[in-house]
SESE-687830 format. One line per field, with one value per atom (N, C-alpha, C, O): residue number from 1; z, x, y. Coordinates in pm, whole numbers, plus 32768, in hexadecimal, padded with zeros to 4 digits. Atoms other than C-alpha are relative to their C-alpha. Layout:
BEGIN
num (NUM|...)
c3 (Z|...)
c1 (X|...)
c2 (Y|...)
REM end
This chain:
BEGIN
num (1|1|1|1|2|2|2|2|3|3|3|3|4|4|4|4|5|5|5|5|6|6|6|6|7|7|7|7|8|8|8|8|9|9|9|9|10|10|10|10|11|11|11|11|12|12|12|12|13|13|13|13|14|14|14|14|15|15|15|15|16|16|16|16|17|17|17|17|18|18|18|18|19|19|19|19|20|20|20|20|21|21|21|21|22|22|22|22|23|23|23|23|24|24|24|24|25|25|25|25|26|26|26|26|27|27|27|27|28|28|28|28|29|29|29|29|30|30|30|30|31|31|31|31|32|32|32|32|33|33|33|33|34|34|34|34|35|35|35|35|36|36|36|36|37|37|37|37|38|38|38|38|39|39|39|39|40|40|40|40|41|41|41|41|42|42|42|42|43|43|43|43|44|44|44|44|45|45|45|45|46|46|46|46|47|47|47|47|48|48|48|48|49|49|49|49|50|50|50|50|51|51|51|51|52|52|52|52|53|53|53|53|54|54|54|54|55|55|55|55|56|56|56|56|57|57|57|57|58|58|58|58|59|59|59|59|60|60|60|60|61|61|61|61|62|62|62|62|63|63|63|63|64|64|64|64|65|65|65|65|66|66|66|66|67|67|67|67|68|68|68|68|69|69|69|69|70|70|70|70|71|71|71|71|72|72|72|72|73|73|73|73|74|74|74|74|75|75|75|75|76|76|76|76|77|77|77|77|78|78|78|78|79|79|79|79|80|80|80|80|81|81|81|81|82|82|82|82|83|83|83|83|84|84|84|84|85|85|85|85|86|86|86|86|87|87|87|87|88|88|88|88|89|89|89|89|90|90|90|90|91|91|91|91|92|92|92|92|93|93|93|93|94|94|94|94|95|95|95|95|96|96|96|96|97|97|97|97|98|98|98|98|99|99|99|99|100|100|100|100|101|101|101|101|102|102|102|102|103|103|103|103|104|104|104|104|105|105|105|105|106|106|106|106|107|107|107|107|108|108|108|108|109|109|109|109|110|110|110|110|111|111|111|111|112|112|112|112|113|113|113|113|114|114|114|114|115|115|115|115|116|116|116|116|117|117|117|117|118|118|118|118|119|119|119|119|120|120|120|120|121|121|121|121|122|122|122|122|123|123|123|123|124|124|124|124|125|125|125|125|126|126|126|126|127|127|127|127|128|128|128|128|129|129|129|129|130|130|130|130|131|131|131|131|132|132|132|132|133|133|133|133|134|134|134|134|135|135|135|135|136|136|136|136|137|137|137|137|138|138|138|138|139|139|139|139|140|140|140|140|141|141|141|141|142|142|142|142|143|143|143|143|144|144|144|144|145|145|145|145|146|146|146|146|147|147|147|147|148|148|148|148|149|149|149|149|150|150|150|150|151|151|151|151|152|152|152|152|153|153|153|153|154|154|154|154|155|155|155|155|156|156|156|156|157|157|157|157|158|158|158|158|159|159|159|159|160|160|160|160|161|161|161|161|162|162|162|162|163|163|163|163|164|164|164|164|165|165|165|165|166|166|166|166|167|167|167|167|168|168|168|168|169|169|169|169|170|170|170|170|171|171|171|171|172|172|172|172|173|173|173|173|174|174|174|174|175|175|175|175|176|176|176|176|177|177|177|177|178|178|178|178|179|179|179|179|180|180|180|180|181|181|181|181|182|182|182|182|183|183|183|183|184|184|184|184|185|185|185|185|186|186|186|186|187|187|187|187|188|188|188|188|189|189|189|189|190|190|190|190|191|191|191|191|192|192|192|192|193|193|193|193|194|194|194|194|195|195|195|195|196|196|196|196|197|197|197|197|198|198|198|198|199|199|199|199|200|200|200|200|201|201|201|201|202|202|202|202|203|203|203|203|204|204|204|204|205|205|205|205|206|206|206|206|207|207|207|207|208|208|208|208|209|209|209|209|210|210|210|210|211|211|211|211|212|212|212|212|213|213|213|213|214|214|214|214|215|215|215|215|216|216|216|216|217|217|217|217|218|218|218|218|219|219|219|219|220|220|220|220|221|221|221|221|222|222|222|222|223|223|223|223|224|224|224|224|225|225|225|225|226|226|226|226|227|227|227|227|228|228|228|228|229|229|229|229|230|230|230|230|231|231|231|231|232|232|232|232|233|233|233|233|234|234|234|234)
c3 (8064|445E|8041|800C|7FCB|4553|8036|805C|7FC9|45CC|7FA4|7FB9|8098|447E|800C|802B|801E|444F|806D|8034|7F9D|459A|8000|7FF4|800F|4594|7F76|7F7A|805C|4430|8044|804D|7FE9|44B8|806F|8062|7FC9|45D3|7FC2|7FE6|8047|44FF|7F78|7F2E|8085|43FE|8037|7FED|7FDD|44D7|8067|809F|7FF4|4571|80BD|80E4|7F7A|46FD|8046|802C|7FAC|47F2|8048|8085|7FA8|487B|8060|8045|7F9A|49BA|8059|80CE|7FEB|49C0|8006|7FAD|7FDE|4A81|7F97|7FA4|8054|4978|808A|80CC|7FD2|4A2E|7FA6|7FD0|804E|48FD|802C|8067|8007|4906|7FB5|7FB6|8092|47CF|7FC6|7FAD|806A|4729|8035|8049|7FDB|4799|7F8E|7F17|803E|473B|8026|808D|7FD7|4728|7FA5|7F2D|8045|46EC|7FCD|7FEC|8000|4676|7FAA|7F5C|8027|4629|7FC8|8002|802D|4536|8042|80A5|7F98|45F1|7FA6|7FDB|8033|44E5|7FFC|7FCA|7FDD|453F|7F70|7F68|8065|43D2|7FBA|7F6D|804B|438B|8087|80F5|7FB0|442A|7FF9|7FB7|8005|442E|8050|80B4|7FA4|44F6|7FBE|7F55|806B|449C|807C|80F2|7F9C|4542|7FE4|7F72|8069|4519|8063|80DB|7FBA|4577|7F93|7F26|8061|451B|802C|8099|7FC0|451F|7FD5|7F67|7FFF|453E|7FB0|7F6B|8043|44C2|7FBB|7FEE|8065|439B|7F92|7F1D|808E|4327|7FF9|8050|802E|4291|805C|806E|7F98|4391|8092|80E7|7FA2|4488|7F9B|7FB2|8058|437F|7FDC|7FC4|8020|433F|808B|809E|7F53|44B3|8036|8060|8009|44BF|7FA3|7FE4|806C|439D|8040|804E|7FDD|4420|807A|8069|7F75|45B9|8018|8033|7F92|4636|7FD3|8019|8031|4536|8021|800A|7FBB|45D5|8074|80A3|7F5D|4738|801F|807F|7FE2|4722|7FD3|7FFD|8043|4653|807D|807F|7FCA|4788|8098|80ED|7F7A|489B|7FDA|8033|8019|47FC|7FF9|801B|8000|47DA|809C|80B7|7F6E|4951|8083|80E7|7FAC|49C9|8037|8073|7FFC|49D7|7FE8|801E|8038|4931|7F78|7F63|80AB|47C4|7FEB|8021|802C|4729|7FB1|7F79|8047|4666|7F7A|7F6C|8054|4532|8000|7F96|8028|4576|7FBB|7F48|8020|4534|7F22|7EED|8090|4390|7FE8|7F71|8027|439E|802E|8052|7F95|4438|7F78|7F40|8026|4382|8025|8077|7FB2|43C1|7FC3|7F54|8045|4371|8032|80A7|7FD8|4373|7FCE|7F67|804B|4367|7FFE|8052|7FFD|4300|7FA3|7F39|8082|4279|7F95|7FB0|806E|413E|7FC1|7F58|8019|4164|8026|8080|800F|40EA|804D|80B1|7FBD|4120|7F8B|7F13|806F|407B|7FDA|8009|803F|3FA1|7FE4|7FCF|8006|3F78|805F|804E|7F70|40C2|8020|8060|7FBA|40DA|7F97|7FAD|806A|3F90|803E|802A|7FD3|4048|808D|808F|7FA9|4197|7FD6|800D|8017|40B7|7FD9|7FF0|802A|4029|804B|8024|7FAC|415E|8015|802B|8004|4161|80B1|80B2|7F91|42F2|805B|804A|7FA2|440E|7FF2|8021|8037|4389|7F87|7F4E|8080|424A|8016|808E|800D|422F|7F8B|7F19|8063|417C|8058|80CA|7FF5|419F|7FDA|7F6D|7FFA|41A9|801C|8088|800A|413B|802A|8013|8011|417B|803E|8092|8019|416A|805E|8064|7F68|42A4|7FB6|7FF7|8048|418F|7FE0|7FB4|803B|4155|809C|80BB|7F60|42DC|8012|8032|8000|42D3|7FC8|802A|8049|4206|7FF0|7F97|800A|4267|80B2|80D3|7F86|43C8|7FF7|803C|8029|433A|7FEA|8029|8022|4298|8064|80A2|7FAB|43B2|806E|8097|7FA4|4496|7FE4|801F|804E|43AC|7FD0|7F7E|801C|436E|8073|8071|7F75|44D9|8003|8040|8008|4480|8057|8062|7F78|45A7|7FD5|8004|8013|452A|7F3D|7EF0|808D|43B5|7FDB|7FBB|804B|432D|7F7C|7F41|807C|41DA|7F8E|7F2F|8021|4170|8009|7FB4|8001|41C6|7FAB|7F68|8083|40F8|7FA2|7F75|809B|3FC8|7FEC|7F7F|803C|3FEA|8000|7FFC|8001|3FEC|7F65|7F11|807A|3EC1|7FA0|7F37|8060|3E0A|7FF3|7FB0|7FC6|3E68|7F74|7F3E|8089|3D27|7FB9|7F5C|808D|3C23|7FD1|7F7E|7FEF|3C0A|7FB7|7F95|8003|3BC2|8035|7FFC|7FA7|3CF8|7FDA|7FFA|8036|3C41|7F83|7F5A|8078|3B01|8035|8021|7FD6|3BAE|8044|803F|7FB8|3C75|7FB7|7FD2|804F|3B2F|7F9F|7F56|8048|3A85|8040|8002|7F95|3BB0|7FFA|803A|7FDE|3B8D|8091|80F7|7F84|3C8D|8053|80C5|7FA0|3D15|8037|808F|7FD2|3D4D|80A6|80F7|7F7B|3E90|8035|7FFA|7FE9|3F98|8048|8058|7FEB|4040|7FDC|801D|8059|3F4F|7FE4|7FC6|8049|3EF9|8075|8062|7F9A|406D|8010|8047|7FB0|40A2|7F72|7F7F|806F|3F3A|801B|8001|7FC3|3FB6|808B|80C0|7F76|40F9|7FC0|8000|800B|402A|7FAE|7FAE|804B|3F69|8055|8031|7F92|4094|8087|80C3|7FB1|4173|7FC7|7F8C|8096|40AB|805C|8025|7FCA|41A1|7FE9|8016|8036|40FD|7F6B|7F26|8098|3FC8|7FB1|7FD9|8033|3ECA|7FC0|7F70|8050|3E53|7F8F|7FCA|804C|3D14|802E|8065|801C|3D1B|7F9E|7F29|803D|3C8D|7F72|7F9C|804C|3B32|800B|7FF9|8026|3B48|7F75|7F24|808F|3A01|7FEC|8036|802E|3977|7F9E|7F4C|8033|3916|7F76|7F51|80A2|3799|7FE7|7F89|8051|3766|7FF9|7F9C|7FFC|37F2|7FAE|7F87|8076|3726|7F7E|7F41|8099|35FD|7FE5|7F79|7FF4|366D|800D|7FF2|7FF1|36AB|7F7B|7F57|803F|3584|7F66|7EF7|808B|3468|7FE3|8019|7FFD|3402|7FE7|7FAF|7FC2|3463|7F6D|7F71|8086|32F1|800A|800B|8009|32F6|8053|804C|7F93|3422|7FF9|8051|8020|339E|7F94|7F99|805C|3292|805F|807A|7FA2|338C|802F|8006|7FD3|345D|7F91|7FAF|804E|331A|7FFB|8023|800F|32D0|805B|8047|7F9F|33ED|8038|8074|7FD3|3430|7FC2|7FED|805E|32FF|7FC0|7F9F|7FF2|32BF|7F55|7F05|8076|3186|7FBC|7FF2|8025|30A7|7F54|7F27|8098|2F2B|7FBF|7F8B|8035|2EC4|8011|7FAD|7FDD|2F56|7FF3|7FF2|7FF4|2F4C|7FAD|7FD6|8050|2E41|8027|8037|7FD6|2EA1|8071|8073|7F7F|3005|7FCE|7FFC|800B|2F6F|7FAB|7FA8|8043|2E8E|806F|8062|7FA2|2FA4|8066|8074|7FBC|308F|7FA5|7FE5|801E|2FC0|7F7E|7F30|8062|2ED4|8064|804C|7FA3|3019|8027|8048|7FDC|3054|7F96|7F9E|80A7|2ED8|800A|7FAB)
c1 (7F95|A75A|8087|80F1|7F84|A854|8039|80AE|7FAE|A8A1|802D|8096|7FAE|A8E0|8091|8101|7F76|A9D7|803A|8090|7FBE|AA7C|8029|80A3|7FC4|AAB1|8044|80B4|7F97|AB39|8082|80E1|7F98|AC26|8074|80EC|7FCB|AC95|8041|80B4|7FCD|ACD7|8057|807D|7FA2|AD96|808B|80BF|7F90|AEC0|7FFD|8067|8013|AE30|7FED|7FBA|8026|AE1B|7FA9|7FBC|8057|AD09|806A|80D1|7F90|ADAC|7FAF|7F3F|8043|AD30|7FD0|7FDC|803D|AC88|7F59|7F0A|8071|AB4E|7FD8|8011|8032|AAA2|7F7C|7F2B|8088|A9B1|7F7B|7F0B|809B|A8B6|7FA5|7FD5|806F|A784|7F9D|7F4E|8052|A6DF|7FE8|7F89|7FF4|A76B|8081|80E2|7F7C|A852|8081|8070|7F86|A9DB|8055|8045|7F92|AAF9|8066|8067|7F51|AC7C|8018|7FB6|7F86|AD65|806F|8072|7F86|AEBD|8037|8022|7FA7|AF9C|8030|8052|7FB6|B038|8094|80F8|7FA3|B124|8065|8035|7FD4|B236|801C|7FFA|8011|B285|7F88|7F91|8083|B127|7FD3|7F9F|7FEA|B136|7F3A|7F40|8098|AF80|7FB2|7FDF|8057|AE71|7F81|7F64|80B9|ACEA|7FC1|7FD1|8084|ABC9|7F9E|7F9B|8086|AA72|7FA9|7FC1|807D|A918|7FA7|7FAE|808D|A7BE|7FAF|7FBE|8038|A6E1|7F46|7F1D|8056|A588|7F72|7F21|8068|A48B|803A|8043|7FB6|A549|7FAA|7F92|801E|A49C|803B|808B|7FAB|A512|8047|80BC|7FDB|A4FE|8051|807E|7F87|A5CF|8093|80E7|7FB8|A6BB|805A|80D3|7FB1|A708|8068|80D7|7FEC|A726|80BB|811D|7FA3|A818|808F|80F7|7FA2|A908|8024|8097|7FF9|A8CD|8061|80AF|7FF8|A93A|8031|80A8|7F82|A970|804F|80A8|7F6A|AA4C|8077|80E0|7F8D|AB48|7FE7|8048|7FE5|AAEC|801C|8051|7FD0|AB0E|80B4|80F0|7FB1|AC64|8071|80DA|7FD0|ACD3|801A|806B|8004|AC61|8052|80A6|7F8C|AD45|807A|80D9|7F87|AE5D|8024|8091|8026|AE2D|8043|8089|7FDA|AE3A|8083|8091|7F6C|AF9D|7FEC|8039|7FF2|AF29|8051|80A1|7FA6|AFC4|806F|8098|7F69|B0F6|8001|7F94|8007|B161|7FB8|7F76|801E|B0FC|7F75|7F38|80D4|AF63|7FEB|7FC1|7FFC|AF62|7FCF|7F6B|7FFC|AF91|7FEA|7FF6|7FFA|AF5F|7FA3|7FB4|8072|ADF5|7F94|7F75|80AD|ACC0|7F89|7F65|80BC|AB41|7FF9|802D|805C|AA95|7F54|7F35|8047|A946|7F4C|7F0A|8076|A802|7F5A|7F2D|8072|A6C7|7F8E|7F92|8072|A58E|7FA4|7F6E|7FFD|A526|7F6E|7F54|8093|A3A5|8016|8050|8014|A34A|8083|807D|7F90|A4AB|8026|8029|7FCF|A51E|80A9|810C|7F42|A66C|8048|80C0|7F9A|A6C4|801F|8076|7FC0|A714|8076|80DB|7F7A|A7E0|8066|80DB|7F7E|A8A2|805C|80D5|7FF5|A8C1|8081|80EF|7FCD|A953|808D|80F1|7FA7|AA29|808F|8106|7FB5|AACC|804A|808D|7FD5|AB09|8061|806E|7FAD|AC4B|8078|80F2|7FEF|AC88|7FFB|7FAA|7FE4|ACE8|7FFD|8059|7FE6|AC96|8022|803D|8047|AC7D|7F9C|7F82|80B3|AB37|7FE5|8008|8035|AAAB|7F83|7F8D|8079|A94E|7FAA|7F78|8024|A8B2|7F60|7F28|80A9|A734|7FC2|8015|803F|A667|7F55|7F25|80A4|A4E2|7FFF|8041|8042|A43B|8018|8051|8012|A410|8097|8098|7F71|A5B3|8024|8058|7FE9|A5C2|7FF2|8050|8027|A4F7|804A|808F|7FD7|A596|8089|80B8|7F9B|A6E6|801D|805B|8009|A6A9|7FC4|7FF3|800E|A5E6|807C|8091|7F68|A753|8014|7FE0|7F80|A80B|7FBE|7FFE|803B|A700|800E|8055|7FE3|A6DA|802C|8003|7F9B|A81A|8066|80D2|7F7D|A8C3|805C|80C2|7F96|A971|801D|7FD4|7FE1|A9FC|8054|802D|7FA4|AB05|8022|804B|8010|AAFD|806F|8079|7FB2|AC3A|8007|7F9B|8018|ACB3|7FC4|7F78|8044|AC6A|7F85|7F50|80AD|AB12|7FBA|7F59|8039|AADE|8000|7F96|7FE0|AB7D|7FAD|7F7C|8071|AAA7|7F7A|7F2D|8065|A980|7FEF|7FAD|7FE1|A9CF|804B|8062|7FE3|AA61|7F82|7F9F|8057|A92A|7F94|7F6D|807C|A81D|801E|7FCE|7FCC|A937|7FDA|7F83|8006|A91E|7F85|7F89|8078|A7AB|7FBE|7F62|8007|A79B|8029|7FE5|7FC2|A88D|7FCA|7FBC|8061|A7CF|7F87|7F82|8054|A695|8014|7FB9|7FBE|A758|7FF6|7FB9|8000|A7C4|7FB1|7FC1|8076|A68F|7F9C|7F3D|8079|A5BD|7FA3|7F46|8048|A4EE|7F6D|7F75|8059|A3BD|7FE1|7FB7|7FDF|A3CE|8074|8070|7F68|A555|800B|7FAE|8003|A5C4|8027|8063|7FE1|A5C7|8074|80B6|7F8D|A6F9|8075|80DD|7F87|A7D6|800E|8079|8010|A750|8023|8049|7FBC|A7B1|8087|80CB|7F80|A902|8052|80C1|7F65|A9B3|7FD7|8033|8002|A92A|8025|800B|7F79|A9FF|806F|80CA|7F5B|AB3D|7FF8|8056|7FBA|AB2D|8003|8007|8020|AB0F|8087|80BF|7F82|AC23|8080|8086|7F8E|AD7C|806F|80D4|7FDC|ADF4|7FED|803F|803B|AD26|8019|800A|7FE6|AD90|7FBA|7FAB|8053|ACC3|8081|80D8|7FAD|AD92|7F81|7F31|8051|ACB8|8017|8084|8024|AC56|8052|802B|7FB8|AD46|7FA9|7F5C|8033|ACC2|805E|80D7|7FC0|ACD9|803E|7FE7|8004|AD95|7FDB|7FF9|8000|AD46|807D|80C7|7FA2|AE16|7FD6|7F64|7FF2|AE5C|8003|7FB8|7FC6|AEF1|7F8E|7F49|808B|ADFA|7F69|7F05|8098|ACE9|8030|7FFE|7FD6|AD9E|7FFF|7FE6|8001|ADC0|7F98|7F8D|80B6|AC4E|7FCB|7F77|8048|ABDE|8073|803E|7FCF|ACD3|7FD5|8012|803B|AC0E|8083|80EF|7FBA|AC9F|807C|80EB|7FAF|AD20|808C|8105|7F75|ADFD|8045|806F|7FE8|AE81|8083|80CA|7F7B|AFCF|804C|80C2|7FCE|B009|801C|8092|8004|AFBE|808E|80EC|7F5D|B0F7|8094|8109|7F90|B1C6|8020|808F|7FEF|B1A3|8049|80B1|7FC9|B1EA|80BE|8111|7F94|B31B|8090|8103|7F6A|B3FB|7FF7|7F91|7FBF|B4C6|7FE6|8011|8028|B418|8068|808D|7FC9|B4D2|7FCF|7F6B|801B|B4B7|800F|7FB9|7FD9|B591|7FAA|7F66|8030|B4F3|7F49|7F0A|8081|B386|7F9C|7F32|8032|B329|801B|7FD4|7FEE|B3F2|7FD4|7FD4|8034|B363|7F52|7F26|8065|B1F5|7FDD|7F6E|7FF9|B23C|8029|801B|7FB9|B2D2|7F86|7F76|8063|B1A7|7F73|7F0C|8075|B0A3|7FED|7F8E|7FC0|B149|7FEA|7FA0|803E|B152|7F67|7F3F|80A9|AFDA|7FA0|7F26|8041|AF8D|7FE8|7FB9)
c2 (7FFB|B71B|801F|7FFE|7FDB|B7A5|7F99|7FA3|8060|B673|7F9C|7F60|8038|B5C4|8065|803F|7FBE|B6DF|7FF0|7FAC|8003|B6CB|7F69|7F61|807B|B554|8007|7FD4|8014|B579|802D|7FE0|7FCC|B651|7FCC|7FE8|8062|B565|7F92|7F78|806A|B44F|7FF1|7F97|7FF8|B4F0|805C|80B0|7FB9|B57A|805E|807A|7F76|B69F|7FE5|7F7D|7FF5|B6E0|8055|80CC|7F91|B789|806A|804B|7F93|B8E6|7FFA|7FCF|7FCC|B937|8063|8087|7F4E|BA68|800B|7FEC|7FDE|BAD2|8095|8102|7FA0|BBB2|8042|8001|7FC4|BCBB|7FF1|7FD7|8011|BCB3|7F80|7F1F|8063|BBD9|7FE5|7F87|800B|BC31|7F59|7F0F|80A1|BAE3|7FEA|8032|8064|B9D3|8039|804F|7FDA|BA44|7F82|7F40|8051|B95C|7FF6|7FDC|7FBA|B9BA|7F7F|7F3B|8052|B89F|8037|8096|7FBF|B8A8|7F53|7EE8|806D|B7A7|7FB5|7FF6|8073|B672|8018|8046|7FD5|B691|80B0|8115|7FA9|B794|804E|80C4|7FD1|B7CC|8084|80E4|7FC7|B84C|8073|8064|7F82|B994|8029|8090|8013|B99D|8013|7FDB|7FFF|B9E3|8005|803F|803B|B963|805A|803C|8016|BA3B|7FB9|7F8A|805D|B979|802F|8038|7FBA|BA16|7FCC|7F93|803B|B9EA|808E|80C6|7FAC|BAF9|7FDC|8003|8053|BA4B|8053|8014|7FA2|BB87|8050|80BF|7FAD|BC1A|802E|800E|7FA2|BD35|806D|8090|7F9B|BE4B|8055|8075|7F98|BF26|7FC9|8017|800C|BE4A|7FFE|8055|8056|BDAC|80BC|80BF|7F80|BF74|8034|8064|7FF9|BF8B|7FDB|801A|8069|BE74|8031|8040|7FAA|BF0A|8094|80BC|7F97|C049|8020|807D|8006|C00F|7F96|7F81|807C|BEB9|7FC1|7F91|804A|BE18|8052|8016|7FB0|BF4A|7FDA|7F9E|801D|BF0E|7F58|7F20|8096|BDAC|7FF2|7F8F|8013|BDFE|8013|7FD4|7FF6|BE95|7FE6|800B|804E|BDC6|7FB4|7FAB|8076|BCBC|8058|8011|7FD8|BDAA|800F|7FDE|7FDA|BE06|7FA0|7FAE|806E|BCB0|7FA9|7F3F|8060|BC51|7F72|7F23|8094|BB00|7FF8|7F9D|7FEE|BB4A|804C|80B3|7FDE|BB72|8054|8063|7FA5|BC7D|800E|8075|8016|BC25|800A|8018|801C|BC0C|8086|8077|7F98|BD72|7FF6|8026|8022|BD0A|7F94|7F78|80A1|BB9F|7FAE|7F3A|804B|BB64|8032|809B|8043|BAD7|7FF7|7FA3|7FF7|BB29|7FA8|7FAC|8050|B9FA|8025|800F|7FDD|BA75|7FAB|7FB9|806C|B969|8076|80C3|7FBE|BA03|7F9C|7F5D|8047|B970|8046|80B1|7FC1|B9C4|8039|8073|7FF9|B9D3|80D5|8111|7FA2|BB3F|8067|80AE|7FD6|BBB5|8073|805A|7FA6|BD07|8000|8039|8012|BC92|805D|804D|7F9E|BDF2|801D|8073|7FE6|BE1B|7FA2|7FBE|8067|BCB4|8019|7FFB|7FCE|BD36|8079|8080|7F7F|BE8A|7FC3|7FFA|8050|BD89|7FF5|8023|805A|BCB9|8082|806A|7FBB|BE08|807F|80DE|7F80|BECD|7FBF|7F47|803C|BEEF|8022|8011|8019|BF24|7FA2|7F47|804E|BE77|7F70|7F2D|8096|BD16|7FE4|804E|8045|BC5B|7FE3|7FEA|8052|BBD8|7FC4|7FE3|8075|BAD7|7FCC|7F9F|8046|BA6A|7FA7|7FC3|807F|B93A|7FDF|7FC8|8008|B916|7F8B|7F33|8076|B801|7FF6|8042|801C|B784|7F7E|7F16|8057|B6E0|7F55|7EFE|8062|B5BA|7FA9|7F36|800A|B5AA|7FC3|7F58|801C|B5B2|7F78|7F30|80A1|B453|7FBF|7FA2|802F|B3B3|7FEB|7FA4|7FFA|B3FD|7F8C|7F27|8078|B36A|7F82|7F27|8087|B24C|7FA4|7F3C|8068|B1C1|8033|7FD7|8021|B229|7F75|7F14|807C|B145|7FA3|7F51|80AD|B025|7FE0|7F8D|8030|B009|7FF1|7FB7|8001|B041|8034|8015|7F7F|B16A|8042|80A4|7F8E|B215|8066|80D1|7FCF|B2B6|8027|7FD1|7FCF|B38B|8009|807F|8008|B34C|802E|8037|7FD9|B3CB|7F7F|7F8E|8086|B25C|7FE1|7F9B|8013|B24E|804A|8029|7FA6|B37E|7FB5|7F8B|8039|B2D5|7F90|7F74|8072|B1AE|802B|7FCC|7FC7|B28D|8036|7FF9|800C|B32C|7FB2|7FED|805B|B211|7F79|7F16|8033|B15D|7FFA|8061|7FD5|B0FC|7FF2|7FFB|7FEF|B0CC|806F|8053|7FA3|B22A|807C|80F2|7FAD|B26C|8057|8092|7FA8|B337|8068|80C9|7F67|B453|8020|8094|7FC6|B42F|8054|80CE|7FBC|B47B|808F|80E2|7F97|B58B|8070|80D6|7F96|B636|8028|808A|7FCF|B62B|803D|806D|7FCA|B6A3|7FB6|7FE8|8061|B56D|8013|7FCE|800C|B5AF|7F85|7F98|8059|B464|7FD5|7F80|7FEE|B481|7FA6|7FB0|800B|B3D7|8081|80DA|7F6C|B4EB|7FE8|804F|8012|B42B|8008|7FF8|7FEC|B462|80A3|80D9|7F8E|B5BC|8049|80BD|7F96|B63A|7FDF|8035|8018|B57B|804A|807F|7FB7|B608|80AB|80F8|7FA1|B740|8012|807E|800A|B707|7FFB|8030|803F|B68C|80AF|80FE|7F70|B7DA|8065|80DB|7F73|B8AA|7FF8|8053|8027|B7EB|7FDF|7F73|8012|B800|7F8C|7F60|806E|B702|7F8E|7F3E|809C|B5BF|8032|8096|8023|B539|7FA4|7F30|8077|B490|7F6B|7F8C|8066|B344|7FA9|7F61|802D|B2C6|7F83|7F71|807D|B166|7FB3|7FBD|8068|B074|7FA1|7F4B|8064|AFBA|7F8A|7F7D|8079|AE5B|7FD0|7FB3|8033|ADEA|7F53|7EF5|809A|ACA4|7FBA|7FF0|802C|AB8D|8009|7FEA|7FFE|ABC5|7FB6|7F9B|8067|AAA7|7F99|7F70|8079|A9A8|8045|800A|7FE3|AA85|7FB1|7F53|8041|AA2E|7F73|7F3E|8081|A8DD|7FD1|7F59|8050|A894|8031|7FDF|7FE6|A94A|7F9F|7F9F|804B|A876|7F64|7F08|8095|A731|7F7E|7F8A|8030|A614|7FB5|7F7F|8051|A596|807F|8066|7FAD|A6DB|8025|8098|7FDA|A6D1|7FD4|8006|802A|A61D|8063|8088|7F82|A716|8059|8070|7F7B|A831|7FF4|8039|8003|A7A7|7FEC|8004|7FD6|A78A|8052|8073|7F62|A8C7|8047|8086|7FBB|A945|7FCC|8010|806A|A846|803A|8032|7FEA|A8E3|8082|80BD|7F5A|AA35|7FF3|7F9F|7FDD|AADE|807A|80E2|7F93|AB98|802F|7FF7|7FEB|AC1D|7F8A|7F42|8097|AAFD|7FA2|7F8C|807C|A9E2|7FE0|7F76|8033|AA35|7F8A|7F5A|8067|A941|7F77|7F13|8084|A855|7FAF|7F34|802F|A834|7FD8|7F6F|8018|A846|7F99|7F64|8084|A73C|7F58|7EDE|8084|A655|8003|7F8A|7FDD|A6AC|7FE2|7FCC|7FFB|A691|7F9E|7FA3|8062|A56B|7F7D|7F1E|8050|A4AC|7FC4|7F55|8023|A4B7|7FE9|7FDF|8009|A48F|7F61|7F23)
REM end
C-alpha cells in the first residue's frame, strides 16, 4: 500500500526529501510541495503488524522521535514544524479503531490521517493500475475510478452493499484522507432536445410544428395565427 501512496504523491506535485531515517520498523518517506505556494509537507508510512500494542507504542514514542529526526536534518523549511502530514497505511484485518481514532486525534507533532485498507482493496487497485498501464496516479486517474459505473460504484459505497467494488471503496478512502486530490463529478451528457422533438412529431405535423414555431405569439394575435395555421391545413 505504501507504494500506491508514495507514487500518488509523486504524480500529484509532491517531491522525495532526502533524508536517511534511522528507524526500520516500517518504510518512511518525507515529501515536500513542488509548488512553492503550498507551504506542505506529506509523511507516508506503513506499519505492516498493527496491533494495539505497537500502533500505542507508535503514538506514544516514535511519532516524536521521528518528529525530530526530520527537524534535525537540515532538509526542511521552517514551516514542517506546523505544516507536515502523517499519512499512515494500515490494514484493517482485526485492527483496533480506537486506537486509529485515538492516532487521528493526537494532536502533536503531526497531523495524521490514516488510511485503512483490505488485502482484497490492495488487489484490485493494482489490477487497474496493470490492465490499464497506469504508471503514474494522477488526480485524473482517481476521477475516472470513481466516476467509473455511471455511478453505481458510490451507490453501492453508500449503502454498504457487500458486493461493493473494493476499488472504489479504497481510492475515495484515499481522496478523503489526501486534501490535495479533488473529486471533479462526471459530466452528464445532455441530449439534443430539439432533434428529440423532431423525431418524436409524426410526420403529418411536422409543418404545423414549424409554423408554430416560425411566428411571435401574443394575446392579440393568438387566434388569428391558429386560424391561419390550422385553416391552411383544413
Amino acid at each position: 500500500m505504501i507504494t500506491i501512496l508514495n507514487n500518488i504523491m509523486t504524480s500529484n506535485g509532491f517531491v522525495l526529501v532526502d533524508i536517511d531515517f534511522t528507524n526500520e520498523e516500517f518504510p518512511l518517506s518525507l515529501f515536500k510541495s513542488q509548488n512553492q505556494r503550498r507551504e506542505e509537507y506529506f509523511l507516508t508510512l506503513e506499519i505492516s503488524s498493527p496491533s494495539s500494542e505497537t500502533l500505542k507504542s507508535f503514538l506514544d514514542d516514535k511519532a516524536q522521535a521521528i518528529f525530530e529526526e526530520i527537524q534535525k536534518s537540515d532538509k526542511v523549511e521552517r514551516y514542517f514544524e506546523k505544516n507536515c502530514t502523517m499519512l499512515i497505511c494500515l490494514e484493517s484485518k482485526n485492527l483496533d479503531h480506537g486506537m486509529v481514532l485515538a492516532i487521528e486525534e493526537d494532536p502533536y507533532n503531526f497531523k495524521k490521517n490514516v488510511i485503512t485498507y483490505t488485502p482484497a482493496e490492495l488487489a484490485a487497485i493494482n489490477r487497474h493500475l496493470t490492465g490499464n498501464t497506469i504508471s503514474a496516479i494522477h488526480n485524473n486517474v482517481i476521477n475516472e475510478i470513481l466516476n467509473s459505473n455511471n455511478g453505481k460504484d458510490f451507490l453501492d459505497f453508500k449503502h454498504q452493499i457487500r458486493t461493493r467494488n473494493p476499488l472504489y471503496d479504497l481510492t475515495i478512502r484515499i481522496v478523503l484522507k489526501l486534501p490535495f486530490l479533488t473529486y471533479s463529478p462526471q459530466e452528464q451528457k445532455l441530449e439534443n432536445l430539439s432533434l428529440q422533438i423532431n423525431d418524436a412529431i409524426p410526420n403529418q405535423l411536422t409543418e404545423i410544428f414549424h409554423k408554430i414555431l416560425s411566428v411571435e405569439w401574443s394575446d392579440e394575435n393568438i387566434l388569428a395565427h391558429v386560424e391561419s395555421i390550422w385553416w391552411d391545413k383544413a
